[in-house]
DSSP file (Angstrom, degrees, kcal/mol; ACC not computed):
  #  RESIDUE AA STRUCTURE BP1 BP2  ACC     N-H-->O    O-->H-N    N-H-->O    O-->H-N    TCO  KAPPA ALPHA  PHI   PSI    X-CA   Y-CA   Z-CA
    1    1 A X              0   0    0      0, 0.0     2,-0.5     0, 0.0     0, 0.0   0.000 360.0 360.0 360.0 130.2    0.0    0.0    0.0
    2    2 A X        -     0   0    0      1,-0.1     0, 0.0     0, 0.0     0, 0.0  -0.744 360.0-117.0-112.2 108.8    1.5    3.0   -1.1
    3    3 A X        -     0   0    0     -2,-0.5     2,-0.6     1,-0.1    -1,-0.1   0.037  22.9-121.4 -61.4 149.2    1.8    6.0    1.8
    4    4 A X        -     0   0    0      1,-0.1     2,-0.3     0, 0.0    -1,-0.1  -0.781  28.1-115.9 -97.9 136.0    0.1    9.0    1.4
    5    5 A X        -     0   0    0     -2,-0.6     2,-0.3    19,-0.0    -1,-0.1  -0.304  32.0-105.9 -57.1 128.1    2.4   12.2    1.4
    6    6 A X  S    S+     0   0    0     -2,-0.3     2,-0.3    18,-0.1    18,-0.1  -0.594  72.1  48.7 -72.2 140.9    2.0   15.0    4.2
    7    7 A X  E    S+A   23   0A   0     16,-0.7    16,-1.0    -2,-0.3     2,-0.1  -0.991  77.7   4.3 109.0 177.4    0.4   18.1    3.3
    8    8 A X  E     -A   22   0A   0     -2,-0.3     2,-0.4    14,-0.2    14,-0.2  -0.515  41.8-153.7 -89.8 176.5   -2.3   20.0    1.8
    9    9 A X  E     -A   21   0A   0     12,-1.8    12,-1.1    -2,-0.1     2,-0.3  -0.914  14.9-176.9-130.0 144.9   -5.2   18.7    0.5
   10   10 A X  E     -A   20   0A   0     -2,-0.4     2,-0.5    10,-0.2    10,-0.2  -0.844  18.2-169.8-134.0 103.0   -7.1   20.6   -2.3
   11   11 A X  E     +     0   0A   0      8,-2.9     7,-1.1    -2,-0.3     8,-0.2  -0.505  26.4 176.9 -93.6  75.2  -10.5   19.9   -4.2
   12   12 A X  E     +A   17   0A   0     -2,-0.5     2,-0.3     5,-0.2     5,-0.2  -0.285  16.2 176.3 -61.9 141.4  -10.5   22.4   -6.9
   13   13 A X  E >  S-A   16   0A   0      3,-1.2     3,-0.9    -2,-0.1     2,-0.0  -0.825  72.1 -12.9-160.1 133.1  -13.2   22.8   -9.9
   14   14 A X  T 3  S-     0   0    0      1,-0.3     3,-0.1    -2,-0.3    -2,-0.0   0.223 128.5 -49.5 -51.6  58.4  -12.9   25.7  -12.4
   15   15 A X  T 3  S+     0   0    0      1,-0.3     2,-0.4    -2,-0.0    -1,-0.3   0.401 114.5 117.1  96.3  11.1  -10.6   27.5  -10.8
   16   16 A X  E <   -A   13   0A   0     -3,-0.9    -3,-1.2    -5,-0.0     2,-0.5  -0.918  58.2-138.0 -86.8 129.3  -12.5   27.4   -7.4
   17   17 A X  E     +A   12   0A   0     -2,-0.4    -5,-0.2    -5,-0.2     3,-0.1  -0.960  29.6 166.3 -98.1 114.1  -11.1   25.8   -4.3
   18   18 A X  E    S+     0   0A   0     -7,-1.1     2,-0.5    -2,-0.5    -1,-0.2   0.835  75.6  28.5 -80.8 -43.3  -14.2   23.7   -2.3
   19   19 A X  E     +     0   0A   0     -8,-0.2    -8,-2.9     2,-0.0     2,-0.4  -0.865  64.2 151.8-146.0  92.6  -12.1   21.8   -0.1
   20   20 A X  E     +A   10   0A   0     -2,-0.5     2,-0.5   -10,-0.2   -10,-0.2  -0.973  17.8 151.6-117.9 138.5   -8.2   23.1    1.4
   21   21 A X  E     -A    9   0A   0    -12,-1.1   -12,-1.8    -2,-0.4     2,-0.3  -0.996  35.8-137.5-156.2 149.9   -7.3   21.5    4.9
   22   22 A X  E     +A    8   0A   0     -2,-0.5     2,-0.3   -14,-0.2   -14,-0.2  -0.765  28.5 172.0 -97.5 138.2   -3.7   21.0    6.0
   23   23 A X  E     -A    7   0A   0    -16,-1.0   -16,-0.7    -2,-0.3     2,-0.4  -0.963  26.9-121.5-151.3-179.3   -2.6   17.6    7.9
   24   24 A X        -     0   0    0     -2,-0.3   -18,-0.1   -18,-0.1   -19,-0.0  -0.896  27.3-119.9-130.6 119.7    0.5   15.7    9.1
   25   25 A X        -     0   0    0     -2,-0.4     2,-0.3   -21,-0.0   -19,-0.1  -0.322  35.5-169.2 -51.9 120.5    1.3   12.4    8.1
   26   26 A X        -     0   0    0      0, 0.0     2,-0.6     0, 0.0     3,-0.1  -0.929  12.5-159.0 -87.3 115.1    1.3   10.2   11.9
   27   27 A X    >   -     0   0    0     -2,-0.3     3,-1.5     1,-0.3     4,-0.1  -0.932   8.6-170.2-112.9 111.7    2.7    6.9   11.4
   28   28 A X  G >  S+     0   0    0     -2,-0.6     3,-3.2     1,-0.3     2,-0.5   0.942  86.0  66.1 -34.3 -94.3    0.8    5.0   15.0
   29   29 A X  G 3  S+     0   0    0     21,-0.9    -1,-0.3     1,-0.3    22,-0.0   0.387  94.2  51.9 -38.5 -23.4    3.0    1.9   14.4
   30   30 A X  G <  S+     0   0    0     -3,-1.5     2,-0.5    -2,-0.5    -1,-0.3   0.341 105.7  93.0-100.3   3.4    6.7    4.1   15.2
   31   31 A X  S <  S-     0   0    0     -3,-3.2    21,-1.8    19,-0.2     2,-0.3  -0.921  76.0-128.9-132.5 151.0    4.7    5.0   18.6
   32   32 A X  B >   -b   52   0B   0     -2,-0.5     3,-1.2    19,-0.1     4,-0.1  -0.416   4.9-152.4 -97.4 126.9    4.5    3.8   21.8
   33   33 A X  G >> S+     0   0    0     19,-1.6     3,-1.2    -2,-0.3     4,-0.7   0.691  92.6  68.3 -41.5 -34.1    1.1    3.0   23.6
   34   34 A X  G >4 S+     0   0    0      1,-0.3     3,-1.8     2,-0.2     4,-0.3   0.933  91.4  69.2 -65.5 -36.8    2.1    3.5   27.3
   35   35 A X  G <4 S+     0   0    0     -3,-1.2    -1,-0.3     1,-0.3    -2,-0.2   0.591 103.6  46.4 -62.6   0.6    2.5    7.6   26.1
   36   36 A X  G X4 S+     0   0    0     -3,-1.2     3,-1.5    -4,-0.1    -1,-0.3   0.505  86.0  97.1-121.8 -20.1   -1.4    7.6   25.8
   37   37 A X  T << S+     0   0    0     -3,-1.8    -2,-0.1    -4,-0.7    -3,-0.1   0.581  86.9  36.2 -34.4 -40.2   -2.3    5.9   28.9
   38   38 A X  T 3  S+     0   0    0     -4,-0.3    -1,-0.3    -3,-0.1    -3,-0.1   0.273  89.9 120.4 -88.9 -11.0   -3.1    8.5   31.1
   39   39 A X    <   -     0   0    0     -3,-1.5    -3,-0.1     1,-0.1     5,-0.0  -0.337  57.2-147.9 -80.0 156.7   -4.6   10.7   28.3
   40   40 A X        +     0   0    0      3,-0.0     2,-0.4     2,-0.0    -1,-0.1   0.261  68.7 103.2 -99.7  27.4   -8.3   11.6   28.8
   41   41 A X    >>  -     0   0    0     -5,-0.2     4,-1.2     1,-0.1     3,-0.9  -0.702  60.6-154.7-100.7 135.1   -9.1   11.6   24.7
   42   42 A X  T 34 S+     0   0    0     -2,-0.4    -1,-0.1     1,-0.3    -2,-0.0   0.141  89.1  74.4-101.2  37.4  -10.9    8.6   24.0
   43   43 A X  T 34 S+     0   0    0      2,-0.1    -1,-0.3     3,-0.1     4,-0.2   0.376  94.3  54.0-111.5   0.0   -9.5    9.0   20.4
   44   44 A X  T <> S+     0   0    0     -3,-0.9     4,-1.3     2,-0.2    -2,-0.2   0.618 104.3  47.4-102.2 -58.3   -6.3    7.9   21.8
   45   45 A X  H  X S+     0   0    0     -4,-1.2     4,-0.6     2,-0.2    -2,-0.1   0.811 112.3  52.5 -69.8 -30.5   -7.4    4.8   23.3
   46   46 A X  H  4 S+     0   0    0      1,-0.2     3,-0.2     2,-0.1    -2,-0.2   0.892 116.4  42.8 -67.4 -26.2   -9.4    4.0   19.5
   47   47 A X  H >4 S+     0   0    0     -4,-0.2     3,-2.2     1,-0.2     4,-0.3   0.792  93.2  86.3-106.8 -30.5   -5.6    4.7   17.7
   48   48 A X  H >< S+     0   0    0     -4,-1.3     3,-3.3     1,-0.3    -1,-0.2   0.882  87.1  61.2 -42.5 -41.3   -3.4    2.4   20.8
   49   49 A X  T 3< S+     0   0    0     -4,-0.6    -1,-0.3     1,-0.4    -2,-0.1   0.754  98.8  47.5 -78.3 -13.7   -4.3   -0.4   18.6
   50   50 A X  T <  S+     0   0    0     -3,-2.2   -21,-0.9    -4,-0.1    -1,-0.4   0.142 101.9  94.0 -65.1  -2.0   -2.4    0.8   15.5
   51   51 A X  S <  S-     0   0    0     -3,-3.3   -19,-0.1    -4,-0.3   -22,-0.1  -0.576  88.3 -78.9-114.8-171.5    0.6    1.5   17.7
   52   52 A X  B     +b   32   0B   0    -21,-1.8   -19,-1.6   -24,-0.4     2,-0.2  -0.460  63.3 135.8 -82.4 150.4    3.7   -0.4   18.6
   53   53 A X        -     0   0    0    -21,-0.1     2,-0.0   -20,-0.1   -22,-0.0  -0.773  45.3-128.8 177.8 140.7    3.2   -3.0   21.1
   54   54 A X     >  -     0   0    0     -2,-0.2     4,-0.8     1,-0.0     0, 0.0  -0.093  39.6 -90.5-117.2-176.4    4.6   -6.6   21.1
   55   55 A X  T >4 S+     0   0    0      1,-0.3     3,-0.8     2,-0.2     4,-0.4   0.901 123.7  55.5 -75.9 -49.5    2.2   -9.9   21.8
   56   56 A X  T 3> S+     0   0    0      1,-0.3     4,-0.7     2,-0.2    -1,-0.3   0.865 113.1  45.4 -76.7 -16.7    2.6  -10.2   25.7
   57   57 A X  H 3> S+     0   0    0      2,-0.1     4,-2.3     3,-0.1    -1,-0.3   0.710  89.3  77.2 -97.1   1.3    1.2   -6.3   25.8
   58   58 A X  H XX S+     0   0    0     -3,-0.8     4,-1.2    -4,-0.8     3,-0.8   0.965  99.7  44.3 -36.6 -96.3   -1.4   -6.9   23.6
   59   59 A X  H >> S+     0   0    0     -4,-0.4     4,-1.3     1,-0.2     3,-0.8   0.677 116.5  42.7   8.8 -75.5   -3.0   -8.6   27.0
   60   60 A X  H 3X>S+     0   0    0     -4,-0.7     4,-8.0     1,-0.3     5,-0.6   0.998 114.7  61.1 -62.1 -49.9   -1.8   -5.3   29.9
   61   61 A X  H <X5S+     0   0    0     -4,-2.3     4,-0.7    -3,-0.8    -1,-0.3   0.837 109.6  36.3 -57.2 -28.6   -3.3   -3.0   26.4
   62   62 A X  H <X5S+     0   0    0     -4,-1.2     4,-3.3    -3,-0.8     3,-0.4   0.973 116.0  55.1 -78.1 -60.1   -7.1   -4.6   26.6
   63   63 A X  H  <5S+     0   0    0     -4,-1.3    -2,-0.2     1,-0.2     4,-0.2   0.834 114.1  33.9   4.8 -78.6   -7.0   -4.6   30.0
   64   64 A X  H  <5S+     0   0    0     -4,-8.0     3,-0.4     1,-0.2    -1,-0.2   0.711 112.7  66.4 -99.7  13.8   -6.2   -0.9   30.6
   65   65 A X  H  <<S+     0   0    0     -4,-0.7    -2,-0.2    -5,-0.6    -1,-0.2   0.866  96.6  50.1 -14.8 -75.1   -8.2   -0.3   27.8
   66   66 A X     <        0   0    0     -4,-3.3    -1,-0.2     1,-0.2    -2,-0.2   0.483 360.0 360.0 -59.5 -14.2  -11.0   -1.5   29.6
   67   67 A X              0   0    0     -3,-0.4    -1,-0.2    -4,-0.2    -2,-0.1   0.233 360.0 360.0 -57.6 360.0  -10.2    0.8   32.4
């Protein structure tokens, strides 16, 4: 699968701009779940499973998940 570049986004139509928003490419897997633990964004806890974390923390990560 072929990564999307960081940047703007544009949907443009004869010479109009509908749609400009700015973003930053995040890659989850190069970061570690324990840094999100404490946080109170429950978008945080939805992204832990995209980040790195090995088979025996899989287990501790549902767990305080569940917290």
């Amino acid at each position: 699968m072929e990564s999307l570049p960081a940047g703007p986004f544009r949907l443009e139509s004869l010479g109009k701009t509908f749609v400009r928003f700015e973003f930053h490419l995040i890659k989850l897997k190069n970061l570690d779940y324990r840094l999100f633990l404490e946080s109170d964004n429950p978008l945080a806890y939805a992204l832990m499973a995209k980040m790195d974390y090995n088979r025996r923390e899989r287990v501790r990560l549902k767990a305080d998940f569940l917290r």
